[in-house]
C-alpha positions as semicolon CSV with decimal commas, in nm:
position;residue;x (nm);y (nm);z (nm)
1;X;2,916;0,095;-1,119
2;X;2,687;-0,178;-1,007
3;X;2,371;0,043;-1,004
4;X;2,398;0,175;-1,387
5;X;2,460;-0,177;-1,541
6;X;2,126;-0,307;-1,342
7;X;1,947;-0,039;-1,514
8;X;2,086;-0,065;-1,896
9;X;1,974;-0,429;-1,785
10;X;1,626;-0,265;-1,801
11;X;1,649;-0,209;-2,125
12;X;1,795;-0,540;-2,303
13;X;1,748;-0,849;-2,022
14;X;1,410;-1,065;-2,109
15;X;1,114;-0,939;-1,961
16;X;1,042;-1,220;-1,775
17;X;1,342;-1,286;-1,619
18;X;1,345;-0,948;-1,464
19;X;1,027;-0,881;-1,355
20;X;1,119;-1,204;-1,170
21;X;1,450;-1,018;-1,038
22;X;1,256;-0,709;-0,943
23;X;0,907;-0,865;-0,832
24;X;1,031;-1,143;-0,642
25;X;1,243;-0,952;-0,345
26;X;0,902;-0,695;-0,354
27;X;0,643;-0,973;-0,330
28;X;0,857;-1,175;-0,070
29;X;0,849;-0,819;0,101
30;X;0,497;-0,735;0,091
31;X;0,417;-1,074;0,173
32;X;0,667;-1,055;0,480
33;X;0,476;-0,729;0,576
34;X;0,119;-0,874;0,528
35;X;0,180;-1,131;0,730
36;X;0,317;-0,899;1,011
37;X;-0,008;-0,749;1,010
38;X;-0,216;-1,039;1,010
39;X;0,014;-1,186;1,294
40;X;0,002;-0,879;1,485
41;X;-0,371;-0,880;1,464
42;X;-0,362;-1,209;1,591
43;X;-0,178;-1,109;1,909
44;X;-0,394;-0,850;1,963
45;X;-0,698;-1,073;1,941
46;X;-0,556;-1,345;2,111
47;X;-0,360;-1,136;2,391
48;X;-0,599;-0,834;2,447
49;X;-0,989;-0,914;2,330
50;X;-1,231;-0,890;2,100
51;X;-1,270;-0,482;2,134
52;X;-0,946;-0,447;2,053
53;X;-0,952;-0,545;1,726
54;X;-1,260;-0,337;1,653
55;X;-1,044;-0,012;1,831
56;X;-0,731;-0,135;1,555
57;X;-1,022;-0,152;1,261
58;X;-1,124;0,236;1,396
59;X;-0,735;0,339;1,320
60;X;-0,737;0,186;0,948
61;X;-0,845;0,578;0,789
62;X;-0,598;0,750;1,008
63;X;-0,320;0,473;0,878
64;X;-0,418;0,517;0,520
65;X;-0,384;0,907;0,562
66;X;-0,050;0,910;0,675
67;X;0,058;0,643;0,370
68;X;-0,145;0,851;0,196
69;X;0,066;1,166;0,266
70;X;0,421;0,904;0,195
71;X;0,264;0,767;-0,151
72;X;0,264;1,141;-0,249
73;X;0,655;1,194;-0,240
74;X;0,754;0,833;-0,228
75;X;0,554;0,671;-0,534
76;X;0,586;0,955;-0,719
77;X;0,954;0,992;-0,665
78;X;1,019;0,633;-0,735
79;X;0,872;0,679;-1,069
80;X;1,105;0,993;-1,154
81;X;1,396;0,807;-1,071
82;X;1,317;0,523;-1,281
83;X;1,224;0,751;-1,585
84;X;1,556;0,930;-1,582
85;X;1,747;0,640;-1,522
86;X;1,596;0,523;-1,890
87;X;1,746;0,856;-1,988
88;X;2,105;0,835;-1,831
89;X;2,051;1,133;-1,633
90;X;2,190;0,984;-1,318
91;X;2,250;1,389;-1,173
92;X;1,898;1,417;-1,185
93;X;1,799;1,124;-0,982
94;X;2,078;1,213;-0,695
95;X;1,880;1,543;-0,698
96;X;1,530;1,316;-0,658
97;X;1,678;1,107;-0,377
98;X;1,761;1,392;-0,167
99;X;1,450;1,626;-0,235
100;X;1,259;1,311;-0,098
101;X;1,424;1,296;0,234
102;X;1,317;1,650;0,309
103;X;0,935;1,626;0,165
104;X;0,904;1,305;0,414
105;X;1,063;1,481;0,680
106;X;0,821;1,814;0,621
107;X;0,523;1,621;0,536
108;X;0,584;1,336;0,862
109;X;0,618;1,637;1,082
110;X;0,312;1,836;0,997
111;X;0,076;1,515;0,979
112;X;0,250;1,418;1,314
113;X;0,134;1,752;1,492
114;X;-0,245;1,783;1,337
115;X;-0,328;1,437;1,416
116;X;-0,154;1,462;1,780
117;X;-0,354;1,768;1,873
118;X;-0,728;1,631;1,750
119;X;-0,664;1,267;1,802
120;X;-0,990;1,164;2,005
121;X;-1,193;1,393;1,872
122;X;-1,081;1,203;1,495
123;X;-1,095;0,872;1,616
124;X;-1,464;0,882;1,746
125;X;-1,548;1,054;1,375
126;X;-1,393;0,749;1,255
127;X;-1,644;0,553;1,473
128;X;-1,482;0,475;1,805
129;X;-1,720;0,379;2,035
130;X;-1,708;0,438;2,454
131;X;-1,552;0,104;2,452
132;X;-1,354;0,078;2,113
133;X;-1,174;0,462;2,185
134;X;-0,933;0,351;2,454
135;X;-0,785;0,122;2,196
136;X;-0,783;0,306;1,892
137;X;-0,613;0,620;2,119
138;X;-0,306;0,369;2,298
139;X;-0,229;0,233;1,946
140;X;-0,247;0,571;1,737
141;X;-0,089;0,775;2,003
142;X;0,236;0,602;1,968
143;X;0,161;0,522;1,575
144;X;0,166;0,885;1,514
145;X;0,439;0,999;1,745
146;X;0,666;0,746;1,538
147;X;0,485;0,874;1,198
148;X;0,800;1,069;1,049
149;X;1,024;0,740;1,069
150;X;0,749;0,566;0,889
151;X;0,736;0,844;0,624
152;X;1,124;0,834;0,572
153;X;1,170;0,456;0,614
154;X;0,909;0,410;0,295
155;X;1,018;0,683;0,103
156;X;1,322;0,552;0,083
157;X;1,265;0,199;0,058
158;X;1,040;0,298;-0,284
159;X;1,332;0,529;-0,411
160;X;1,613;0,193;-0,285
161;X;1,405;-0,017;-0,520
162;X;1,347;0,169;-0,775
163;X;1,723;0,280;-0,839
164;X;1,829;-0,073;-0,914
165;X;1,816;-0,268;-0,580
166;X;1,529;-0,457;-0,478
167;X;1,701;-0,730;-0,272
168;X;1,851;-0,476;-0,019
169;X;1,437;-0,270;-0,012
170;X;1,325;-0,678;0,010
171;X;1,590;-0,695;0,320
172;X;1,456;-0,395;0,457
173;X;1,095;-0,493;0,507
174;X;1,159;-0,830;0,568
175;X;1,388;-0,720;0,903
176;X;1,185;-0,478;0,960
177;X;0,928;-0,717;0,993
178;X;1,131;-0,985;1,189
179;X;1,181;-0,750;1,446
180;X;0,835;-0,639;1,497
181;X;0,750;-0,986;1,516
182;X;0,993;-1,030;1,775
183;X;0,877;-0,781;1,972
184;X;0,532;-0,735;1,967
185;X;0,441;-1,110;2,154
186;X;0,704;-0,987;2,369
187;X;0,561;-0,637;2,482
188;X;0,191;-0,822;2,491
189;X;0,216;-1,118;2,688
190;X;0,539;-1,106;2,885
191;X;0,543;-0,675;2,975
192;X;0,164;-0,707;2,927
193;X;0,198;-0,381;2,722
194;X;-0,182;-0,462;2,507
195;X;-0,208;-0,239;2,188
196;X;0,061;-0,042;2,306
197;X;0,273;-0,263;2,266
198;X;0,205;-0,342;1,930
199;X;0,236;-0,024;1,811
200;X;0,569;0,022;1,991
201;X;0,701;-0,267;1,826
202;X;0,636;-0,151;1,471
203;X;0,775;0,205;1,582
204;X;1,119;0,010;1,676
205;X;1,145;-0,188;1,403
206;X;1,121;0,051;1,144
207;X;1,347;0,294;1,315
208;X;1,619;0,057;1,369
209;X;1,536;-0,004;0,929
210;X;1,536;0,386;0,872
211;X;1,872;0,405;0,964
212;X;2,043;0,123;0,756
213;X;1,850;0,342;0,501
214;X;2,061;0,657;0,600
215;X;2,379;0,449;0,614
216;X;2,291;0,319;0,279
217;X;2,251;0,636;0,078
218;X;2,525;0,803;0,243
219;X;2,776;0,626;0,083
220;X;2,923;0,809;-0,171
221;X;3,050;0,551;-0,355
222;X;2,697;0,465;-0,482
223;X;2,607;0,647;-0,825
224;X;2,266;0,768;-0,666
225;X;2,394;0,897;-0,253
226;X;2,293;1,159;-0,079
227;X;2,478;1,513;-0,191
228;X;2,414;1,819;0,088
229;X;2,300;2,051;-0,243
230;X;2,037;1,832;-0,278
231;X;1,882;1,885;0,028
232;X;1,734;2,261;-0,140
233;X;1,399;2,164;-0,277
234;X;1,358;2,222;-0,630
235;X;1,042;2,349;-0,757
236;X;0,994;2,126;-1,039
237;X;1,075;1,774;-0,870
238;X;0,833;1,835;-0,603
239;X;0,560;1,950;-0,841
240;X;0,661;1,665;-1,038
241;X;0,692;1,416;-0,791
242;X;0,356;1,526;-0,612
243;X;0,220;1,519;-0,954
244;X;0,266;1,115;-1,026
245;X;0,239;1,013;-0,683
246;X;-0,109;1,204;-0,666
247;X;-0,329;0,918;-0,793
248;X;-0,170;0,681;-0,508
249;X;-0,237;1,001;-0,230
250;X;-0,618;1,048;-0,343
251;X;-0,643;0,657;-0,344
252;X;-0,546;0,669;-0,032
253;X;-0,724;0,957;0,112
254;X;-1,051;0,787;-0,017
255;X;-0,974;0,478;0,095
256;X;-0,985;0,678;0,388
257;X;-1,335;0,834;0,367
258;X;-1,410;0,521;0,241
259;X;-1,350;0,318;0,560
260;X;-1,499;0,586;0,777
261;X;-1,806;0,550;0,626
262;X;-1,796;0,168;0,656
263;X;-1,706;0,190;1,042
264;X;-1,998;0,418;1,094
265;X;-2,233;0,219;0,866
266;X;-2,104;-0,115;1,078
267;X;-2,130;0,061;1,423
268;X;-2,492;0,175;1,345
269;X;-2,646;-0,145;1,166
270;X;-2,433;-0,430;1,368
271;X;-2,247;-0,246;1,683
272;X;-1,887;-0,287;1,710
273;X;-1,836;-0,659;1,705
274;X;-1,927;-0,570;1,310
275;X;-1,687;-0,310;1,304
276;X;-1,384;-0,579;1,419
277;X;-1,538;-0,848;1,136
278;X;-1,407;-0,566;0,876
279;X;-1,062;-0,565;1,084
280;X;-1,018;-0,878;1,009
281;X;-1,160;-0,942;0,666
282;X;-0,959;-0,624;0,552
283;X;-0,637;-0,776;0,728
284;X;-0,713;-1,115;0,484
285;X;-0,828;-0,911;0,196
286;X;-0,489;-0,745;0,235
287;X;-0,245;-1,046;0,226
288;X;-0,327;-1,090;-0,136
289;X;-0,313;-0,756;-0,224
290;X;-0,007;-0,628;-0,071
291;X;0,103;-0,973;-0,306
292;X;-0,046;-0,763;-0,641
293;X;0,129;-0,461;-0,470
294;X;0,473;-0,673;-0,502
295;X;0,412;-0,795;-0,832
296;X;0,346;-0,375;-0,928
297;X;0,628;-0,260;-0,784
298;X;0,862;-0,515;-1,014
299;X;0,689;-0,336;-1,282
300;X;0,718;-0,013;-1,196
301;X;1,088;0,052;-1,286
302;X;1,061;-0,178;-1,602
303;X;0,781;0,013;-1,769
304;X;0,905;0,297;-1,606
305;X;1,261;0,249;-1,835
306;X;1,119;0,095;-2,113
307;X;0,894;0,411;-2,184
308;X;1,157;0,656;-2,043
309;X;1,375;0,450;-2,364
310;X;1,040;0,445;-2,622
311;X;1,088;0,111;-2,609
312;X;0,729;0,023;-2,590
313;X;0,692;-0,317;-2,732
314;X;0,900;-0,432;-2,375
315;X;0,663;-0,224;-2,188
316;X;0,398;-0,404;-2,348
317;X;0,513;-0,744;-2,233
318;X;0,578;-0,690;-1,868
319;X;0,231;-0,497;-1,838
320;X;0,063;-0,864;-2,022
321;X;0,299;-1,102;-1,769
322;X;0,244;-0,839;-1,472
323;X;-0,147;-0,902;-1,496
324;X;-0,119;-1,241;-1,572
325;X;0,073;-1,321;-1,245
326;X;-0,148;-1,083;-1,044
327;X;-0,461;-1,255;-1,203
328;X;-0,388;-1,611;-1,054
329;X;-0,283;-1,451;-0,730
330;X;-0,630;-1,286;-0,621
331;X;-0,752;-1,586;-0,766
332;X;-0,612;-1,769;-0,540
333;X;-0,739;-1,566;-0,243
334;X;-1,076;-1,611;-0,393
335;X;-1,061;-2,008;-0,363
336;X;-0,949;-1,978;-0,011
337;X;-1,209;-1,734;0,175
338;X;-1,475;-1,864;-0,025
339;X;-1,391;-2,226;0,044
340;X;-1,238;-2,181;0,414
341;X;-1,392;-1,864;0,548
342;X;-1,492;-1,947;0,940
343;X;-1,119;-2,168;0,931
344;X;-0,966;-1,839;0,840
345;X;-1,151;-1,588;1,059
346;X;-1,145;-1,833;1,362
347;X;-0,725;-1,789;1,307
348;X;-0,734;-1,427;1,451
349;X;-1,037;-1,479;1,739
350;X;-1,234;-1,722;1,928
351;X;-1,548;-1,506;2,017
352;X;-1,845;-1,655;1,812
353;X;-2,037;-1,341;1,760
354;X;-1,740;-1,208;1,590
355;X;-1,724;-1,540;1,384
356;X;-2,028;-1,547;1,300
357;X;-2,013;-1,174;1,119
358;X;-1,701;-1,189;1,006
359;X;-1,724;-1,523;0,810
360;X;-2,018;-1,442;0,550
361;X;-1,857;-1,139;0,534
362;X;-1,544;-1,229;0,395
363;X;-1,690;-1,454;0,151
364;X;-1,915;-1,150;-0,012
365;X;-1,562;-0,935;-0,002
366;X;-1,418;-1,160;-0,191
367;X;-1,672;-1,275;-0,477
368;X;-1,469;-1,092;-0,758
369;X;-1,159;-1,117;-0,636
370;X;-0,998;-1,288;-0,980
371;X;-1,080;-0,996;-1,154
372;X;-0,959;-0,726;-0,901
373;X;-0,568;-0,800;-0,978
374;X;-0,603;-0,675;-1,342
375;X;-0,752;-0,273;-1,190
376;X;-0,455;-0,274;-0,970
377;X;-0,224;-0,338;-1,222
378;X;-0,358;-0,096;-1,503
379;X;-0,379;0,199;-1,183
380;X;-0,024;0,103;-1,118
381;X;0,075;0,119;-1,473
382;X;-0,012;0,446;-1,537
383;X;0,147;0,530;-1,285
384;X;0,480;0,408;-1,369
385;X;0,478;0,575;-1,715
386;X;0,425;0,913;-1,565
387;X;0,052;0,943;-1,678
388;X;-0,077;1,111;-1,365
389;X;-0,409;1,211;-1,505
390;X;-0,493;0,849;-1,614
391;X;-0,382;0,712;-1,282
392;X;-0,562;0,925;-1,092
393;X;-0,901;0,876;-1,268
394;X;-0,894;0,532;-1,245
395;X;-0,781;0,519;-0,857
396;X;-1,130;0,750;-0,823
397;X;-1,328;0,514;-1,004
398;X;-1,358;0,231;-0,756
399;X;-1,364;0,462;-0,446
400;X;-1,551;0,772;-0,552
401;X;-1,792;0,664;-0,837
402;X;-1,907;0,308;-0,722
403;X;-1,828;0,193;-0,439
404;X;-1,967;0,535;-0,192
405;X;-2,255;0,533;-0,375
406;X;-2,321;0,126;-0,304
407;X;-2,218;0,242;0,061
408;X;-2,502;0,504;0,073
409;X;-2,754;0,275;-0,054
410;X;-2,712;-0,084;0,028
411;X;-2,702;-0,056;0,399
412;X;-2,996;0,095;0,404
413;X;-3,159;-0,184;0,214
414;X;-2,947;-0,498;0,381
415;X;-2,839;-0,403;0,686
416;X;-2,437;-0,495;0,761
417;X;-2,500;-0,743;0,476
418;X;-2,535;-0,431;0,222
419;X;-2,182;-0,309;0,341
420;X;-2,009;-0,655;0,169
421;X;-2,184;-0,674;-0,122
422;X;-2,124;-0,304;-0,183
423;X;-1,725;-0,401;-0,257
424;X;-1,740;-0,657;-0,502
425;X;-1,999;-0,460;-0,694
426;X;-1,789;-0,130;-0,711
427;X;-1,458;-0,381;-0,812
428;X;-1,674;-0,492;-1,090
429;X;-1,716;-0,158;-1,217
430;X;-1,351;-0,032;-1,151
431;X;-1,257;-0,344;-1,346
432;X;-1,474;-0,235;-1,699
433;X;-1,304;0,108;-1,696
434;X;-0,955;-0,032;-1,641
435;X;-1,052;-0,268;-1,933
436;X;-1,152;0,016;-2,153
437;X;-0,862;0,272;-2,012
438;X;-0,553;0,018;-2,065
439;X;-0,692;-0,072;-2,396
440;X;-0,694;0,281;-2,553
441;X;-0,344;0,261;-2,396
442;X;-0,218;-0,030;-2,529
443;X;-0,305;0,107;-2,864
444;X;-0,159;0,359;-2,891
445;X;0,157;0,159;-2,781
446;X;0,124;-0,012;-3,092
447;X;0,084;0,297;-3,278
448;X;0,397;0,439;-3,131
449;X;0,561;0,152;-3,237
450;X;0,534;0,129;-3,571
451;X;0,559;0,459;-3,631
452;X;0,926;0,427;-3,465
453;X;1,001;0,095;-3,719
């Protein structure tokens, strides 16, 4: 049973060595996904204009709602599983795997029809412009049609990782990604598809990776497959599941607000060529963190054990190496936008105007970048230990308590300028809490510890 020894492994392999097993194959994933997006945004730039790039910034809420809605089964899922796996109760996590297929499925479905039926009248809330909507509508029309694959595909690439496998979820976004990459130049300039095209291409390739999924879990030969009684939803591992994967789902859904807000504060102090400048600093800003995102989810199902096992002083370490590692890694995208900024904006455009926004821009962004790593690591933390109400207080604290606030006020007194500096200032503040939060935490670790010797 290849899946049961990798998770006693959990429990007894050095902490370093397998956060390296299980953060490598996410990181190279994430990474692999990033860069799909920045790429993609670079074909759309390059192959379609300027306005289309502002019309993809306009779809960035709608996109965080629906991974909002697939954070809520799949996050919080993934976290079960690896909990109970700590406990031996590999019934319980067959029961998990298939309870998520049908949440996606319900969830992908009903976001699917809402969105389909008010789509233009959502995207010019969001900001769209006369010239921006056409855009935003080609790429979100097919975006959402495809939405229950993309619910499914990341549900179960969460649950595939977390129940002992991260090379096969690594191969899964990385070919998802190849193809999509494949595609998309193909359906711009040769079928001279535009946005479409783009979107069509992601649709494909994570279809054609939802069903290796399928063909995965199906085989009953597995210690966690799918079992047709698990297909009834049971009360508890929804509630449960919704429960932990809550803080991701309101992180998201602000994130949401969040950018709303941003577009219409960009569209009404600098017009829409300010509105594309945030498409493409948030497309940079993004490469690094999807990297943190990778270095969370190799923590996830080692904390996730570890505390399942009371085992704390292992949970301990790979929390310490986890923010270490994500540390130097926004660090690192610090250096780089702050030394290189119009080298890496001119990368996805040529137009000067949007240059010339987007540049200063992405430097103010990313002013406090070192710090930001350690706040997504204590969120994600809590998290995988199953403390819901911790995780979701501190996912709040960045969007909610600082940074709308610095979005209400700033502009006002700066202009388009006041919209940067209002992100670094509310990642300051995140930061302090985190600091406080995981060291009450890491406490009573301690505490727990002893009292167990």
């Amino acid at each position: 049973m290849e899946q049961k020894g990798a998770h006693l492994a959990l429990g007894t392999e050095n902490i370093r060595k397998l956060l390296l097993q299980y953060a490598i194959p996410s990181v190279i994933a994430m990474t692999a996904a990033s860069l799909y997006n920045i790429i993609d945004s670079i074909f759309i730039g390059q192959g379609v204009g300027a306005l289309a790039i502002s019309g993809l910034a306009i779809t960035f809420p709608l996109m965080n709602l629906a991974a909002a809605f697939g954070s809520l089964v799949g996050v919080g899922a993934s976290a079960l599983i690896s909990l109970r796996l700590g406990q031996k109760d590999y019934g319980s996590a067959n029961v998990i795997l298939g309870n998520v297929l049908v949440l996606n499925l319900i969830l992908g479905l009903l976001y699917t029809v809402v969105v389909l039926a008010f789509l233009d009248p959502i995207l010019k809330f969001f900001g769209a412009s006369h010239d921006t909507l056409p855009y935003a509508h080609d790429f979100m029309m097919i975006i959402t049609l495809g939405n229950v694959v993309t619910h499914i595909y990341f549900g179960l690439n969460a649950l595939m990782r977390a129940s002992g496998n991260p090379v096969r979820s690594m191969y899964a976004t990385i070919f998802s990604v190849i193809i999509n990459l494949i595609l998309a130049p193909v359906f711009i300039f040769v079928f001279h598809w535009g946005i479409k095209g783009a979107a069509l291409a992601t649709v494909i390739a994570q279809t054609s990776m939802m069903l290796w999924q399928l063909l995965y879990f199906t085989d009953t030969k597995r210690p966690i497959h799918f079992r047709r009684e698990n297909f009834r939803l049971k009360l508890k591992i929804v509630r449960d599941s919704m429960s932990i994967g809550m803080a991701p789902f309101l992180m998201n859904m602000t994130s949401s607000a969040i950018v709303i807000i941003i577009n219409q504060s960009l569209i009404r102090h600098g017009g829409d060529m300010a509105v594309g400048a945030y498409g493409i600093i948030n497309r940079i800003a993004a490469m690094f963190v999807m990297v943190v995102f990778g270095l969370n989810q190799g923590m996830q199902p080692i904390a996730g054990y570890n505390f399942g096992a009371r085992q704390y002083d292992r949970v301990t370490s790979v929390l310490k190496l986890t923010v270490f590692l994500a540390s130097g890694v926004m660090t690192l995208g610090f250096l780089v936008c702050e030394l290189f900024p119009h080298s890496v904006v001119s990368v996805f455009t040529s137009d000067k105007e949007l240059i010339d926004i987007a540049a200063p821009g992405l430097r103010t962004v990313m002013l406090v970048f070192p710090i930001v790593g350690f706040q997504m690591v204590a969120s994600t933390f809590f998290q995988s230990i199953g403390m819901a109400g911790k995780a979701i207080f501190m996912s709040l604290t960045r969007q909610v308590l600082f940074l709308l606030p610095g979005l209400l006020i700033f502009p006002m007194l700066l202009g388009v300028k006041g919209v940067w500096i209002s992100m670094p200032a509310a990642d300051t503040l995140a930061s302090l809490v985190a600091v406080y939060m995981l060291t009450v935490q890491y406490r009573k670790s301690i505490l727990k510890q002893k009292t167990m010797d």
